[in-house]
Structure formats: structure tokens, C-alpha cells
N, CA, C and O atoms as a Maestro MAE file, in Angstrom:
{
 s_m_m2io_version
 :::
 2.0.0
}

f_m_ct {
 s_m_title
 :::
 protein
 m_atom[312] {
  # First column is atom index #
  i_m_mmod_type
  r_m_x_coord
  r_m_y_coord
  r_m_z_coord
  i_m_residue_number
  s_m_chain_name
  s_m_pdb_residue_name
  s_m_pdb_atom_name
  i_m_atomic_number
  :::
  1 25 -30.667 25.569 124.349 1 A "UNK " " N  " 7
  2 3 -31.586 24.479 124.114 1 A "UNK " " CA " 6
  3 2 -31.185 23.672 122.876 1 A "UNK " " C  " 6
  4 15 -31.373 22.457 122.934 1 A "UNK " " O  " 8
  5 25 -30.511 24.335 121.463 2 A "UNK " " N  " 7
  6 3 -30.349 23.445 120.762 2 A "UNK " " CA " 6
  7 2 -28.961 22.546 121.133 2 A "UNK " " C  " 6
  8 15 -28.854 21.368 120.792 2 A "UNK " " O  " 8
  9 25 -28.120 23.133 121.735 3 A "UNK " " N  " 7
  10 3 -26.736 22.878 122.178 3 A "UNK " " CA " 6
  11 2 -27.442 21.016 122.624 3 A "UNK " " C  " 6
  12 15 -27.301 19.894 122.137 3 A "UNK " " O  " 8
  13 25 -28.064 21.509 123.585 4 A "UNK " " N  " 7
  14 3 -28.391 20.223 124.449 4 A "UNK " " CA " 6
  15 2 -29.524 19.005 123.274 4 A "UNK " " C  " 6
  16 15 -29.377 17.811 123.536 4 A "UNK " " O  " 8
  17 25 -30.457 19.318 122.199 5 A "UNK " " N  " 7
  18 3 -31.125 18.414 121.038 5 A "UNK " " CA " 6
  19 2 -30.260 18.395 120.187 5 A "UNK " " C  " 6
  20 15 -30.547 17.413 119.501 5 A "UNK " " O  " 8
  21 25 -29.106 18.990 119.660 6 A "UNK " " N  " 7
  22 3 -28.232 18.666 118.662 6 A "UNK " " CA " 6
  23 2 -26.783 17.407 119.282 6 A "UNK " " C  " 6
  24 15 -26.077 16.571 118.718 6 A "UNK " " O  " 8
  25 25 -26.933 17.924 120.728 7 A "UNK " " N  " 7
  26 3 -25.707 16.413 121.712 7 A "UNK " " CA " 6
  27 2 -26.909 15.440 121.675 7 A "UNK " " C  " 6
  28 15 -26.435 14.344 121.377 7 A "UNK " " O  " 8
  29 25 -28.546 15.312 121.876 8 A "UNK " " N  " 7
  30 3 -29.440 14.170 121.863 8 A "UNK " " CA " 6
  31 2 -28.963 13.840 120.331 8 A "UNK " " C  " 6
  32 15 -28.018 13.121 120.006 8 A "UNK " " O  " 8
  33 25 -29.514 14.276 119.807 9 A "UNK " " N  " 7
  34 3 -29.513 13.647 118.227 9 A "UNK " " CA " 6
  35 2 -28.208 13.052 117.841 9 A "UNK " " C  " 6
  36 15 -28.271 12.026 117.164 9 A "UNK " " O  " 8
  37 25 -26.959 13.546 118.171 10 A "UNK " " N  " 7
  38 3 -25.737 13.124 117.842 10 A "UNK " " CA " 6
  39 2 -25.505 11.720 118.511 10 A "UNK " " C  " 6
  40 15 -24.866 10.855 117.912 10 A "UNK " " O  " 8
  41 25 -26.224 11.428 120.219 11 A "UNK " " N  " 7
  42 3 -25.613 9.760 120.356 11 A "UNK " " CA " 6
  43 2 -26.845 9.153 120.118 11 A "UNK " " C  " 6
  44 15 -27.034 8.060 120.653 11 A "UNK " " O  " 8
  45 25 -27.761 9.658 119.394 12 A "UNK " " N  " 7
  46 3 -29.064 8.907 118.952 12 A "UNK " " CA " 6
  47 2 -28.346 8.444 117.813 12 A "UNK " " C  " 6
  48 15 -28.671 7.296 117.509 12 A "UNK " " O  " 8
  49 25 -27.545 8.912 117.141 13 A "UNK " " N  " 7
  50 3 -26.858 8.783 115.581 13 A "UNK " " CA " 6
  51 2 -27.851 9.453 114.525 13 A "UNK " " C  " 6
  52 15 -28.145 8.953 113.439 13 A "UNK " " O  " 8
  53 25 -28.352 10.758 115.064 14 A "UNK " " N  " 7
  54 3 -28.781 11.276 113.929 14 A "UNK " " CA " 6
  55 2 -28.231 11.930 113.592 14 A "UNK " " C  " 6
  56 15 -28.981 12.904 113.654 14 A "UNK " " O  " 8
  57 25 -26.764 12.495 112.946 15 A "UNK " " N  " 7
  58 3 -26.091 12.936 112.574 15 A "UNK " " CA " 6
  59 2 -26.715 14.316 111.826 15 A "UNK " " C  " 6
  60 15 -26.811 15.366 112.461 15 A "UNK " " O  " 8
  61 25 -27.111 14.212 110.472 16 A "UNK " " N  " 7
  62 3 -27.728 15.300 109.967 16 A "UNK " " CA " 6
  63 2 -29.385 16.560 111.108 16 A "UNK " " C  " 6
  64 15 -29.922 17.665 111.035 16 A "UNK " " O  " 8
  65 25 -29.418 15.466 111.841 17 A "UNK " " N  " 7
  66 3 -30.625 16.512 112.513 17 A "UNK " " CA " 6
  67 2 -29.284 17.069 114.012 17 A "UNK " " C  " 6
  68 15 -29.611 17.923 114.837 17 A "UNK " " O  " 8
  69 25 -28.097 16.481 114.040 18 A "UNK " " N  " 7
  70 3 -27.675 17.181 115.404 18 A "UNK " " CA " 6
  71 2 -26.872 18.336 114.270 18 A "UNK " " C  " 6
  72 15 -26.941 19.556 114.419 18 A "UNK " " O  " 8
  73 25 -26.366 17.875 113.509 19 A "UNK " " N  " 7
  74 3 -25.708 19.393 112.404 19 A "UNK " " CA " 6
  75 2 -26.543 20.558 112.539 19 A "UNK " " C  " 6
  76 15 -26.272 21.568 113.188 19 A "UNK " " O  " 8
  77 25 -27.789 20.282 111.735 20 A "UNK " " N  " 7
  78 3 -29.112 21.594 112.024 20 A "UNK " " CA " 6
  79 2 -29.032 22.136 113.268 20 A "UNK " " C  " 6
  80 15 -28.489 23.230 113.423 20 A "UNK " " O  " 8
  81 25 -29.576 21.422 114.334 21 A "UNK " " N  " 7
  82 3 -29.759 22.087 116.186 21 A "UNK " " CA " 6
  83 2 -28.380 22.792 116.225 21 A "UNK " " C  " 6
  84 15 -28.337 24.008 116.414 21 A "UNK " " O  " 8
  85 25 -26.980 21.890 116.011 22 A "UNK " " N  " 7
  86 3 -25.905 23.077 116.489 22 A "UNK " " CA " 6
  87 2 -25.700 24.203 115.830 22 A "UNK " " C  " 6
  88 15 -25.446 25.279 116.370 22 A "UNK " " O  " 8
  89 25 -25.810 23.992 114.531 23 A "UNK " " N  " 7
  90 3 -25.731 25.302 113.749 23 A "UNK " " CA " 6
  91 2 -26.606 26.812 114.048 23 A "UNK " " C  " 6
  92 15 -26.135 27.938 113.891 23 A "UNK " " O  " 8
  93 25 -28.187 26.427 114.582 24 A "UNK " " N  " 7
  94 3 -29.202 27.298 115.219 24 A "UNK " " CA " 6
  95 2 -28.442 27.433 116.382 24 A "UNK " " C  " 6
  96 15 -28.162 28.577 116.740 24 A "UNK " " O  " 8
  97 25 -27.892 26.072 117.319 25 A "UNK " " N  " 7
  98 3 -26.941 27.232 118.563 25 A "UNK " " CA " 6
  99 2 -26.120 27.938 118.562 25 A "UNK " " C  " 6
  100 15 -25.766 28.684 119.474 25 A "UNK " " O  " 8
  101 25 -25.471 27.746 117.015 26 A "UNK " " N  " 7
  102 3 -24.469 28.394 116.937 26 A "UNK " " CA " 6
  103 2 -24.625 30.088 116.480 26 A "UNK " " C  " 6
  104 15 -23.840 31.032 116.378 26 A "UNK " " O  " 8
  105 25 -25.769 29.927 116.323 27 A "UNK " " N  " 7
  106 3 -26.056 31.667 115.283 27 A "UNK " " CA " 6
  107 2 -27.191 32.354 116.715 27 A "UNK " " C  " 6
  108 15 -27.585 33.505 116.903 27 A "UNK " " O  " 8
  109 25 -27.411 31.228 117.418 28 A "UNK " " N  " 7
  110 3 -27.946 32.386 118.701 28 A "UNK " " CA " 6
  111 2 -26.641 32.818 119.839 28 A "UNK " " C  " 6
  112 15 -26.405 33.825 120.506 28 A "UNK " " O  " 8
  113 25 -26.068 31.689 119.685 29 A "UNK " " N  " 7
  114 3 -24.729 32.381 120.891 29 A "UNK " " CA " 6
  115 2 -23.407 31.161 120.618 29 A "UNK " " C  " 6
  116 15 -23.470 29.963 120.894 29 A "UNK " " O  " 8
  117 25 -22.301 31.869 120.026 30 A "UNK " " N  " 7
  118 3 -21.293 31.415 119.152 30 A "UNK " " CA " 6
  119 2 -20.736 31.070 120.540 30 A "UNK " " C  " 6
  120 15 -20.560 31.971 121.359 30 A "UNK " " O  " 8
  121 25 -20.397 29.542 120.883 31 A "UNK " " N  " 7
  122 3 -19.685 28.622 121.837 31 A "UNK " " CA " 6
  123 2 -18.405 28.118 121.411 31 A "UNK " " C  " 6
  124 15 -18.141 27.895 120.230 31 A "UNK " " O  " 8
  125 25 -17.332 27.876 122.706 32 A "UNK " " N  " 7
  126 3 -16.724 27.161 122.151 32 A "UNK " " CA " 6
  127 2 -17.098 25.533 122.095 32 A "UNK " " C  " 6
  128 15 -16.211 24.845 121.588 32 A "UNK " " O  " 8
  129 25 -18.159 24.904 122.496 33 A "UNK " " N  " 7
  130 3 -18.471 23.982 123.414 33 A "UNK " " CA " 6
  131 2 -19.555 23.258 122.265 33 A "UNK " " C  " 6
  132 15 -19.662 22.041 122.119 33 A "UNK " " O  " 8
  133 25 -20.397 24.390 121.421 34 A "UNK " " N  " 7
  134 3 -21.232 24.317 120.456 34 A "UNK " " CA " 6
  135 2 -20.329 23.976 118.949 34 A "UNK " " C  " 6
  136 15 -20.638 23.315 117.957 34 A "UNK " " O  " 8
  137 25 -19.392 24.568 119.218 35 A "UNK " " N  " 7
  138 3 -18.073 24.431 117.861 35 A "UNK " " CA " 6
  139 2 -17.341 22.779 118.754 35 A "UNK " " C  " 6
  140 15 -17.567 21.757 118.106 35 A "UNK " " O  " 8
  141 25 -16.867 22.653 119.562 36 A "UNK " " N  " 7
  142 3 -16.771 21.198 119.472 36 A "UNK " " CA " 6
  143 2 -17.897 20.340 119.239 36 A "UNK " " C  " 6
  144 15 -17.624 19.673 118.242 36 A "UNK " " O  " 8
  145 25 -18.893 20.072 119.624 37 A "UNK " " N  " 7
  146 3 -20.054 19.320 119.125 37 A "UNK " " CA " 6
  147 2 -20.306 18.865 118.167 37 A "UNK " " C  " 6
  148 15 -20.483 17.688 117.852 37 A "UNK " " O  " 8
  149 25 -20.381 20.648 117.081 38 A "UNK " " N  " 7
  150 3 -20.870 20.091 116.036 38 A "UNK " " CA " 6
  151 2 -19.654 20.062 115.060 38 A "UNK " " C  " 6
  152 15 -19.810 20.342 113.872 38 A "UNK " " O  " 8
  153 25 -18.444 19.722 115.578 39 A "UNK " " N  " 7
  154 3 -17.028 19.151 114.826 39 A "UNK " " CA " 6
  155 2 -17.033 17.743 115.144 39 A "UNK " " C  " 6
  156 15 -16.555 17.010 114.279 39 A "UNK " " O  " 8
  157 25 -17.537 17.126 116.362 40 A "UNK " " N  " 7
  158 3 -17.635 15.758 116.631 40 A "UNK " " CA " 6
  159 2 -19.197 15.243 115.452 40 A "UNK " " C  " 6
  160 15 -19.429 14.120 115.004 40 A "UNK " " O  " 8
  161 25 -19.829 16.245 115.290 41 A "UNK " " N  " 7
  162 3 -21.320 15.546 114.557 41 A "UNK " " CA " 6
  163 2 -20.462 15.583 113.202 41 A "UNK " " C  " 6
  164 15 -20.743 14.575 112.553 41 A "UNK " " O  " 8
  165 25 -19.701 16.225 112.668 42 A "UNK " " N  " 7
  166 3 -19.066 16.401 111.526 42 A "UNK " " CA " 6
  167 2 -18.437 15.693 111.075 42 A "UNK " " C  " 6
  168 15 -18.253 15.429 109.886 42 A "UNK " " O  " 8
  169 25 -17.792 15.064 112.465 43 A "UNK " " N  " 7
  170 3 -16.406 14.022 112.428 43 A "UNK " " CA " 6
  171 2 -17.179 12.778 112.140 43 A "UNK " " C  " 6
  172 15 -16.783 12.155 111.154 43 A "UNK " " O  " 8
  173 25 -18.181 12.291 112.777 44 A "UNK " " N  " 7
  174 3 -19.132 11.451 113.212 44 A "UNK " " CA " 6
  175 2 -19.605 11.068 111.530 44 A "UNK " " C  " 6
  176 15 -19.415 9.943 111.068 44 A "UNK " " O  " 8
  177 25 -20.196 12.113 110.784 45 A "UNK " " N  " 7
  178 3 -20.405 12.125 109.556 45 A "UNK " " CA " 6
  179 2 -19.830 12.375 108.447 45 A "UNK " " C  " 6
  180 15 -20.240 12.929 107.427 45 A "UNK " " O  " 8
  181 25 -18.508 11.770 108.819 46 A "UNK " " N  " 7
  182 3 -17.511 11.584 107.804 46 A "UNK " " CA " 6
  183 2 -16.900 12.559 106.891 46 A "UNK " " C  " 6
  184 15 -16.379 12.230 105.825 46 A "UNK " " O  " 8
  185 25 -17.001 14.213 107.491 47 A "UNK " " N  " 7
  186 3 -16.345 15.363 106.802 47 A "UNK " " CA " 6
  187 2 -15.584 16.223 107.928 47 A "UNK " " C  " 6
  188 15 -15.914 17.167 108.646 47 A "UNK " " O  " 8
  189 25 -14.330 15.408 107.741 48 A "UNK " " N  " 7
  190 3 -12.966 15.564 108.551 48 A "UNK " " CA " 6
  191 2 -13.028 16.947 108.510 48 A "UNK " " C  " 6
  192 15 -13.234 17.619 109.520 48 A "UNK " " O  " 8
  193 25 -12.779 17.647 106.855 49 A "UNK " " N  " 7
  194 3 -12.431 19.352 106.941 49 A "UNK " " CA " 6
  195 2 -13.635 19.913 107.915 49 A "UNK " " C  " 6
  196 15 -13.372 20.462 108.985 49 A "UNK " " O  " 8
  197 25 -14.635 19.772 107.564 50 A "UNK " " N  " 7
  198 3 -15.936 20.698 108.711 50 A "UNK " " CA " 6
  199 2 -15.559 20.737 109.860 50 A "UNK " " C  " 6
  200 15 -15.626 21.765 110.535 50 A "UNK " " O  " 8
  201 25 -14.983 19.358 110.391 51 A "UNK " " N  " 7
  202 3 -14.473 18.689 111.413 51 A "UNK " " CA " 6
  203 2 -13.533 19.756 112.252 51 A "UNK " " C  " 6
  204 15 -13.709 20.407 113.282 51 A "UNK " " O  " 8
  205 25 -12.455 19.618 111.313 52 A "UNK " " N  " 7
  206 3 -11.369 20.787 112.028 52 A "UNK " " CA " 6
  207 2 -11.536 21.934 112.198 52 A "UNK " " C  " 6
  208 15 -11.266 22.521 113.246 52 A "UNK " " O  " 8
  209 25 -12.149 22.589 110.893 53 A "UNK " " N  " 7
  210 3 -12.477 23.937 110.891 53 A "UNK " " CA " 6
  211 2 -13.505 24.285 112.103 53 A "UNK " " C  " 6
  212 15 -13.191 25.283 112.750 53 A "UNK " " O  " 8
  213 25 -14.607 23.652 112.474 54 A "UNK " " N  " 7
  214 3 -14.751 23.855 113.815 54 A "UNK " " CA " 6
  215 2 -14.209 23.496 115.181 54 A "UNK " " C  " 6
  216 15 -14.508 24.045 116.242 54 A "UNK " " O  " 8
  217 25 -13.177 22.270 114.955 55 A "UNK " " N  " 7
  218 3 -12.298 22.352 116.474 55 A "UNK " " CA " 6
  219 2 -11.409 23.440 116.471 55 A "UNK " " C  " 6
  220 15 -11.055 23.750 117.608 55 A "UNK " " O  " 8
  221 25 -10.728 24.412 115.184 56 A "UNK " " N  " 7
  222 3 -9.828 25.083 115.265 56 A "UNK " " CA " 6
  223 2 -10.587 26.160 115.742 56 A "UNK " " C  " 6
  224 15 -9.991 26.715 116.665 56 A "UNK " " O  " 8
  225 25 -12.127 26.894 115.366 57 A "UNK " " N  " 7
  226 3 -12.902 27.754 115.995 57 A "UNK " " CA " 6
  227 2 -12.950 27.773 117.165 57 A "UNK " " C  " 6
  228 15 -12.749 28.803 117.808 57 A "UNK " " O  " 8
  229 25 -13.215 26.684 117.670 58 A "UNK " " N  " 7
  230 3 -13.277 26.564 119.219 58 A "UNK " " CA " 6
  231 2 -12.235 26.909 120.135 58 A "UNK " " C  " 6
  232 15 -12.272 27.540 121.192 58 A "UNK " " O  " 8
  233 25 -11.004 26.195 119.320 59 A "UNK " " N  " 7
  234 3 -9.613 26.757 120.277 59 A "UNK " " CA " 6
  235 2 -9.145 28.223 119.699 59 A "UNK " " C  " 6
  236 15 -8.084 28.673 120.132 59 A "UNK " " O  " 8
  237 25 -9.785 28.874 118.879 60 A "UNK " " N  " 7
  238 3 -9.687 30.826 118.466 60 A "UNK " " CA " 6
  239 2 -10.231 30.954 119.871 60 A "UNK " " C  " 6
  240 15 -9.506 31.106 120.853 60 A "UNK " " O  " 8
  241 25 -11.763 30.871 119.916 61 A "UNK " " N  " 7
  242 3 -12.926 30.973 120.937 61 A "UNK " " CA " 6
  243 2 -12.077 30.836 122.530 61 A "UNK " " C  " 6
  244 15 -11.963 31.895 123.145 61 A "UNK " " O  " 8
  245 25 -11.656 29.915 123.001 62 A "UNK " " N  " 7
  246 3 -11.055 29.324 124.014 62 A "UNK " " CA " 6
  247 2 -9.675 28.371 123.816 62 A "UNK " " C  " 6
  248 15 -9.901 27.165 123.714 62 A "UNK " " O  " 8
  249 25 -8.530 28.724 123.764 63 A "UNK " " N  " 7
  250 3 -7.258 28.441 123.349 63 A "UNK " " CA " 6
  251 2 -6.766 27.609 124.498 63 A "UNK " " C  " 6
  252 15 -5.784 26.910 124.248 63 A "UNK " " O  " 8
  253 25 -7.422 27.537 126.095 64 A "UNK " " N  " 7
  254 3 -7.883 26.502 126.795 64 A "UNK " " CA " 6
  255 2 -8.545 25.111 126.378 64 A "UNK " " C  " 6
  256 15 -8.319 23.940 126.683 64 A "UNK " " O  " 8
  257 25 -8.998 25.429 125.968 65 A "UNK " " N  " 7
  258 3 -10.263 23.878 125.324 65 A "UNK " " CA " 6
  259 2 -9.406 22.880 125.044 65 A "UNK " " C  " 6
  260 15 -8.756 22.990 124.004 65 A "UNK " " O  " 8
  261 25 -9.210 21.707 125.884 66 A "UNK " " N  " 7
  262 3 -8.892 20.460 125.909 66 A "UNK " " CA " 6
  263 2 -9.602 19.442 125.209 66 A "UNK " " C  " 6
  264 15 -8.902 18.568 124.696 66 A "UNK " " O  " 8
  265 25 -11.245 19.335 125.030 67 A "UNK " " N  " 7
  266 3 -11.823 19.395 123.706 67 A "UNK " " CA " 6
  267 2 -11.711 19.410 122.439 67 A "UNK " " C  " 6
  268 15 -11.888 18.605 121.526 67 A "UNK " " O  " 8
  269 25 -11.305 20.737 122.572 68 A "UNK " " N  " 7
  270 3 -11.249 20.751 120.791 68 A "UNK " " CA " 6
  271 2 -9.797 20.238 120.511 68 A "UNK " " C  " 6
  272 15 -9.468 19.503 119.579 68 A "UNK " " O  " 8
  273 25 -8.747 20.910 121.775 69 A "UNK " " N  " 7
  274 3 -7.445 20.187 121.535 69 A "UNK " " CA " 6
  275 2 -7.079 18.531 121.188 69 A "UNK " " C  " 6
  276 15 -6.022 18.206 120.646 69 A "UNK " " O  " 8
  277 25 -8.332 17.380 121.673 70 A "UNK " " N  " 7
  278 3 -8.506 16.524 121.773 70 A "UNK " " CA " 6
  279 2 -8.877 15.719 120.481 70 A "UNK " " C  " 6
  280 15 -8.390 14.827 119.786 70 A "UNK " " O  " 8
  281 25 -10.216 16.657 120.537 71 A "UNK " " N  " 7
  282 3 -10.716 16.329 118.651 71 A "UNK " " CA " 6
  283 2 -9.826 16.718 117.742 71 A "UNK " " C  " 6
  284 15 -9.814 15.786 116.937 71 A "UNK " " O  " 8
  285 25 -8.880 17.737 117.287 72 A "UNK " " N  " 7
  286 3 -7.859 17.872 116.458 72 A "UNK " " CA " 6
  287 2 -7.154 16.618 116.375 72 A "UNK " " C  " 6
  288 15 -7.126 16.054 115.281 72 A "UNK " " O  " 8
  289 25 -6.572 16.090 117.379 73 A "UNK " " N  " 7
  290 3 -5.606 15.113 117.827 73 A "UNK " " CA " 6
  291 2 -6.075 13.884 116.968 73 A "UNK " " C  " 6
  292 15 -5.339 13.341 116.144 73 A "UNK " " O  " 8
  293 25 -7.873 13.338 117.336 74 A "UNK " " N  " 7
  294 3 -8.293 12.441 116.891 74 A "UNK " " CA " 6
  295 2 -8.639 12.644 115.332 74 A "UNK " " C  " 6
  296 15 -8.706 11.594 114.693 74 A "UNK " " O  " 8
  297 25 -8.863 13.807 114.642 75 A "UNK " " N  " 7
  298 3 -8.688 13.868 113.338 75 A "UNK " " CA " 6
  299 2 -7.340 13.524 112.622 75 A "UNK " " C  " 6
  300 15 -7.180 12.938 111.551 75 A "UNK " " O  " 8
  301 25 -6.574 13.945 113.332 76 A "UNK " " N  " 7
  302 3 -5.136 14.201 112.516 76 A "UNK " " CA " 6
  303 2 -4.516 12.357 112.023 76 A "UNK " " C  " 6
  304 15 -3.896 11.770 111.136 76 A "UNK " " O  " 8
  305 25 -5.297 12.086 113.455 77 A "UNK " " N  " 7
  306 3 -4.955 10.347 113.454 77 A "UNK " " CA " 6
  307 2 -5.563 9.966 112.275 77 A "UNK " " C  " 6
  308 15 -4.958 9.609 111.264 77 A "UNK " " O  " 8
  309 25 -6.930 10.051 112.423 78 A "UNK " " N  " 7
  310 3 -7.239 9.553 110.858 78 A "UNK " " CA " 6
  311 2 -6.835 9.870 109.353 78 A "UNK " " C  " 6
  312 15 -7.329 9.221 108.431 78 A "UNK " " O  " 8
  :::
 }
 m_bond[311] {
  # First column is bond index #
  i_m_from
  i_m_to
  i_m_order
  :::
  1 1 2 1
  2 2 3 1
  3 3 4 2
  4 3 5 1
  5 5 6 1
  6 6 7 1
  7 7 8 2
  8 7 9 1
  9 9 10 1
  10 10 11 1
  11 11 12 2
  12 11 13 1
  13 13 14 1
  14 14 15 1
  15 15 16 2
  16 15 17 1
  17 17 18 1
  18 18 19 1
  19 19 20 2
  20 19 21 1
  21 21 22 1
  22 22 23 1
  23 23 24 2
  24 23 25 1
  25 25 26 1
  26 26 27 1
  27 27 28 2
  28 27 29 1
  29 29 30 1
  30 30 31 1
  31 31 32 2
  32 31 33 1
  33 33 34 1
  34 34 35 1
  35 35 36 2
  36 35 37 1
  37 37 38 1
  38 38 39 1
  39 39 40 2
  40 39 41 1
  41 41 42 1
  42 42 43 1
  43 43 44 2
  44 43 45 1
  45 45 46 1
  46 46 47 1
  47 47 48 2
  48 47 49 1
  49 49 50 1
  50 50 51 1
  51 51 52 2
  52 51 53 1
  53 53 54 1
  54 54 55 1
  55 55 56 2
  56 55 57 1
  57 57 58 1
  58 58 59 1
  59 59 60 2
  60 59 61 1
  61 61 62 1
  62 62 63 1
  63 63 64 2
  64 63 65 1
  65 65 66 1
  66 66 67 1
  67 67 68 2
  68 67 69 1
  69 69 70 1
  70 70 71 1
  71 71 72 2
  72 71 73 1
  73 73 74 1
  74 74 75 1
  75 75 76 2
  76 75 77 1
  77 77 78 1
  78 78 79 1
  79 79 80 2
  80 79 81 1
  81 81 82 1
  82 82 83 1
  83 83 84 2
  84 83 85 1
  85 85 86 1
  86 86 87 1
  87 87 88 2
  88 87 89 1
  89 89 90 1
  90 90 91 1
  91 91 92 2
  92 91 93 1
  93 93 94 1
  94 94 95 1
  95 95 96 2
  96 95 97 1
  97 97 98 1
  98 98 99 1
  99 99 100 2
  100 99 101 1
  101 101 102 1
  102 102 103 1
  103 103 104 2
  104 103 105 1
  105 105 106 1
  106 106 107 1
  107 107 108 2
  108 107 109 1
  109 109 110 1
  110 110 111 1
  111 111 112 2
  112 111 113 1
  113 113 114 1
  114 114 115 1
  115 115 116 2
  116 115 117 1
  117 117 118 1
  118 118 119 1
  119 119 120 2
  120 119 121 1
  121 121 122 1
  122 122 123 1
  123 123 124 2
  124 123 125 1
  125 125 126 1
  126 126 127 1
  127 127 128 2
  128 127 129 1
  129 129 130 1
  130 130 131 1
  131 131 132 2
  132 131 133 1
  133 133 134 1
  134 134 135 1
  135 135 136 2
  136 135 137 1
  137 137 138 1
  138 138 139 1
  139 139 140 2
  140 139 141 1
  141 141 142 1
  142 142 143 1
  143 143 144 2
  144 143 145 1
  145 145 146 1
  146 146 147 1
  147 147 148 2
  148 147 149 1
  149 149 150 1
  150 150 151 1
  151 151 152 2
  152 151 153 1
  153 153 154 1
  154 154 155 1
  155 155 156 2
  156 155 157 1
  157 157 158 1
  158 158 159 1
  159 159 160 2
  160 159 161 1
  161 161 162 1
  162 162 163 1
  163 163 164 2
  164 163 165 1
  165 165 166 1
  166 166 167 1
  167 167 168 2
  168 167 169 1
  169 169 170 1
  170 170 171 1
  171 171 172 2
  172 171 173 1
  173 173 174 1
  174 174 175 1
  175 175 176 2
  176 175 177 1
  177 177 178 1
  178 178 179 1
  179 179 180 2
  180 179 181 1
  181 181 182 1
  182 182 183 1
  183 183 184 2
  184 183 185 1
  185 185 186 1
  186 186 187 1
  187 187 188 2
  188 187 189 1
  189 189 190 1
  190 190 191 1
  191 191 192 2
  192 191 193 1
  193 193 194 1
  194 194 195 1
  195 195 196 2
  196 195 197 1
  197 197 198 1
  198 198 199 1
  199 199 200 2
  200 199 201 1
  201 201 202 1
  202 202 203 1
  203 203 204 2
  204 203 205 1
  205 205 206 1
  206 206 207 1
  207 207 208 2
  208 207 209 1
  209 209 210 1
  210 210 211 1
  211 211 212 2
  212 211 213 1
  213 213 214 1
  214 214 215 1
  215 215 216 2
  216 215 217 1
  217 217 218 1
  218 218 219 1
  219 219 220 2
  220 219 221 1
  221 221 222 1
  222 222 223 1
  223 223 224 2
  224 223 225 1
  225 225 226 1
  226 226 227 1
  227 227 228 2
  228 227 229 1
  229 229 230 1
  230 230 231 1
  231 231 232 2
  232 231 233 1
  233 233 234 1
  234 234 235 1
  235 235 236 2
  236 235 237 1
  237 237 238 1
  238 238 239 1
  239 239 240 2
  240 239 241 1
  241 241 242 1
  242 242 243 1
  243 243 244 2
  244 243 245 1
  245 245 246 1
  246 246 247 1
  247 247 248 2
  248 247 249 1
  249 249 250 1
  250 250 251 1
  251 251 252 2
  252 251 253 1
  253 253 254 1
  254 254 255 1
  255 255 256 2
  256 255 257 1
  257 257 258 1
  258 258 259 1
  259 259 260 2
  260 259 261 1
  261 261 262 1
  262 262 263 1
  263 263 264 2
  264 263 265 1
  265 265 266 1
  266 266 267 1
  267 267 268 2
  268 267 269 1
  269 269 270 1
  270 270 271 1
  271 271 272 2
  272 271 273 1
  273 273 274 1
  274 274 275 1
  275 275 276 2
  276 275 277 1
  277 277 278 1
  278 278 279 1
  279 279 280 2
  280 279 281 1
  281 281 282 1
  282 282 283 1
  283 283 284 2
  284 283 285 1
  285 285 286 1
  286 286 287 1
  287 287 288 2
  288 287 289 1
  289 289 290 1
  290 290 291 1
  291 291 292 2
  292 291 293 1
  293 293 294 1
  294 294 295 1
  295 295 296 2
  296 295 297 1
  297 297 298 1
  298 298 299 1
  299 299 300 2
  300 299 301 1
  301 301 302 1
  302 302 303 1
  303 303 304 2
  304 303 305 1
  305 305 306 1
  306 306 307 1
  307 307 308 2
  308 307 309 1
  309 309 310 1
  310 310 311 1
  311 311 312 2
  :::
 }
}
């Protein structure tokens, strides 16, 4: 449930309230899907390192994830 109000809040542009929701999804059931999210809410809010350090979680989590492989890509650019 927060997975899904922390992705609302993020294209609402509430940046700091989608951080909170993923972080609570993240401490009820550690995603790789919840670790891209809230690396895009991170990215979104202008702290690149948070940024990576959770796309790189995600691809530990799932070394599949095209996602997080994706968001790395778009950090590195910046």
C-alpha cells in the first residue's frame, strides 16, 4: 500500500511525502521495485548519491532489473 501512495505522491510532485511512504514500504517488505521508486523520488529531489545507492540496492535485490539498470544510466548522465 505504501509502494502504490509513495508512486501517487511522487507524479503529484510531492517529493518529500513519496520519500516517507517508500521508506515505510521499504521496512515492511524490502523490494526491488520499492528501491527503484524511491531512487527516482531521490533523483527527482535532487540527491543523486540516495539516488544510486538505492538503484544499486535494487540491482543486489534483482541483478535482472532493467529499472534500476536504467536509473543508474540516467544518473551517471547527469
Amino acid at each position: 500500500a505504501h509502494l502504490l501512495l509513495g508512486r501517487i505522491h511522487l507524479r503529484s510532485g510531492r517529493v518529500r511525502e513519496a520519500i516517507d511512504a517508500l521508506k515505510i514500504s521499504l521496512w515492511s517488505q524490502e523490494t526491488p521495485q520499492a528501491h527503484v521508486t524511491l531512487a527516482e523520488a531521490y533523483l527527482q529531489g535532487k540527491d543523486a548519491a540516495a539516488a544510486r545507492a538505492e538503484a544499486e540496492r535494487a540491482l543486489a535485490l534483482d541483478p535482472a532489473s532493467e529499472d534500476a539498470r536504467r536509473l543508474l544510466e540516467r544518473i551517471d548522465r547527469r
